[in-house]
GULORO-375616 format. One record per atom (N, C-alpha, C): residue in three letters; x, y, z. Coordinates in steps of 0.2 Angstrom, whole numbers, plus 5000, padded with zeros to 4 digits. Atoms other than C-alpha are relative to their C-alpha. Layout:
<pts>
ALAXYZ;...
</pts>
This chain:
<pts>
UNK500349955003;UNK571349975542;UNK499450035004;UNK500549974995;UNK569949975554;UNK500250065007;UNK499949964997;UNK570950055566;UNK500350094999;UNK499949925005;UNK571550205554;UNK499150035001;UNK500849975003;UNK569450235549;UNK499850025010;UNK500049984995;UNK569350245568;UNK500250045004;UNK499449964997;UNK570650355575;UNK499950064995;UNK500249935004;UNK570050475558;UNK499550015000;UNK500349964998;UNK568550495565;UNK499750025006;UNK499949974994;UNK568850535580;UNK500250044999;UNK499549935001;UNK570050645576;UNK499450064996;UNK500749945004;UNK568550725565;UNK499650045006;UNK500549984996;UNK567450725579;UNK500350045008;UNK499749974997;UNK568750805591;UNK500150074996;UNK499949925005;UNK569250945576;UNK499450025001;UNK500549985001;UNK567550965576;UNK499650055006;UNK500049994992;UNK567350995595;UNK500150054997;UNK499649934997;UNK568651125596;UNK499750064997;UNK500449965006;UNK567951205579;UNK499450055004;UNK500649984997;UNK566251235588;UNK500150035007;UNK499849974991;UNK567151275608;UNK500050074997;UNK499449955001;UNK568151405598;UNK499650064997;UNK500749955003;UNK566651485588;UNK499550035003;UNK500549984994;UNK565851515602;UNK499349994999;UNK500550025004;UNK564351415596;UNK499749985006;UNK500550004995;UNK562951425610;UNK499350014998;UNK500749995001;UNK560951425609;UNK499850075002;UNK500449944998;UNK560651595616;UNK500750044993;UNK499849945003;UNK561151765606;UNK500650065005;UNK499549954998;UNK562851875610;UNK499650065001;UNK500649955000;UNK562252045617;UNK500250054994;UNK500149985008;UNK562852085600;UNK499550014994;UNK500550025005;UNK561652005591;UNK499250045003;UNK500849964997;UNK560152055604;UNK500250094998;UNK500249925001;UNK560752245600;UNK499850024994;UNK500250005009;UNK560652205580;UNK499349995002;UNK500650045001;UNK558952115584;UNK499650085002;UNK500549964998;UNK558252255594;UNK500050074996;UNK499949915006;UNK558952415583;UNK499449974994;UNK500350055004;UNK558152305569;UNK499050015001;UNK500850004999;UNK556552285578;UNK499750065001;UNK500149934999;UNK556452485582;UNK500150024994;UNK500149995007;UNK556752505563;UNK499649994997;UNK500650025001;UNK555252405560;UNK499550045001;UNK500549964995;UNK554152495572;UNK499950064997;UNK499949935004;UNK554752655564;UNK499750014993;UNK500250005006;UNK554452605545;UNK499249974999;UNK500850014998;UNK552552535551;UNK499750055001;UNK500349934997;UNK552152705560;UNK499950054994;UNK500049945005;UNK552752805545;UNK499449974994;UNK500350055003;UNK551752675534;UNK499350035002;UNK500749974998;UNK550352705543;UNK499750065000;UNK500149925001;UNK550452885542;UNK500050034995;UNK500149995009;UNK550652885523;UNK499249974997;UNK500650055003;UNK549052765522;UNK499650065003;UNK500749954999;UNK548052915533;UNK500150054995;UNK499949935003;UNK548953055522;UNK499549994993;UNK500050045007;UNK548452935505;UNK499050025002;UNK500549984998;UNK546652945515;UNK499850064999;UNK500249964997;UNK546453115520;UNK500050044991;UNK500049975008;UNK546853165499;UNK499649964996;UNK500650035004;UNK545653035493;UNK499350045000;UNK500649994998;UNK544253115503;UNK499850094998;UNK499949945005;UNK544753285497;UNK499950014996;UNK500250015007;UNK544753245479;UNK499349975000;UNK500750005001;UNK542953175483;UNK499550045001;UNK500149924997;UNK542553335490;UNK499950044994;UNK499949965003;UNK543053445478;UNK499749984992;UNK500150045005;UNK542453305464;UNK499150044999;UNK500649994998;UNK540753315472;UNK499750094999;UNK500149925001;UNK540853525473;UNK499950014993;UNK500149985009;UNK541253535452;UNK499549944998;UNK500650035004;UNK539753415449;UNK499450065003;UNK500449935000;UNK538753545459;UNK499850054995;UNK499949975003;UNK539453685451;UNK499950004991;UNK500350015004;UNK539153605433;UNK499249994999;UNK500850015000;UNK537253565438;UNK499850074999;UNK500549934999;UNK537053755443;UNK500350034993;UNK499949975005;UNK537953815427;UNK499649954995;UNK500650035003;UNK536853685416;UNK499450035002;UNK500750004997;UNK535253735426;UNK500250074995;UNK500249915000;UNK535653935424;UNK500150004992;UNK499950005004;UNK536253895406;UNK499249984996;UNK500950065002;UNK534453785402;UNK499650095000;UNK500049954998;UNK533753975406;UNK499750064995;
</pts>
């Protein structure tokens, strides 16, 4: 019996080899993987840039509605003042 439990795991740890030769199972990345990685990483780059350019636009309309806020409070004081009159 012991010779079976040994010879089946071998046989495991052989199948398991080939498994692994066959799959091509290495530490570094196929230049497949580094072209995914890198398109990926330049897709990132890209949705940050636009990000950041939505965040100036988001800015630039903030500062314009305080503008324009700031002018009709004016425009009310001088139509109160000339109404007061």
């Amino acid at each position: 019996m012991k010779l079976t439990h040994r010879s089946g795991l071998i046989a495991f740890i052989a199948a398991a080899f080939v498994v692994a030769v066959m799959t091509g199972c290495t530490k570094y990345a196929s230049p497949d993987d580094l072209q995914r990685l890198e398109a990926a990483r330049q897709a990132v780059l890209s949705a940050e840039k636009e990000r950041d350019g939505v965040k100036d636009d988001i800015r630039k309309q903030e500062n314009m509605i305080k503008a324009k806020d700031d002018s009709l409070q004016a425009v009310r004081n001088e139509f109160t003042t000339v109404k007061s009159r």
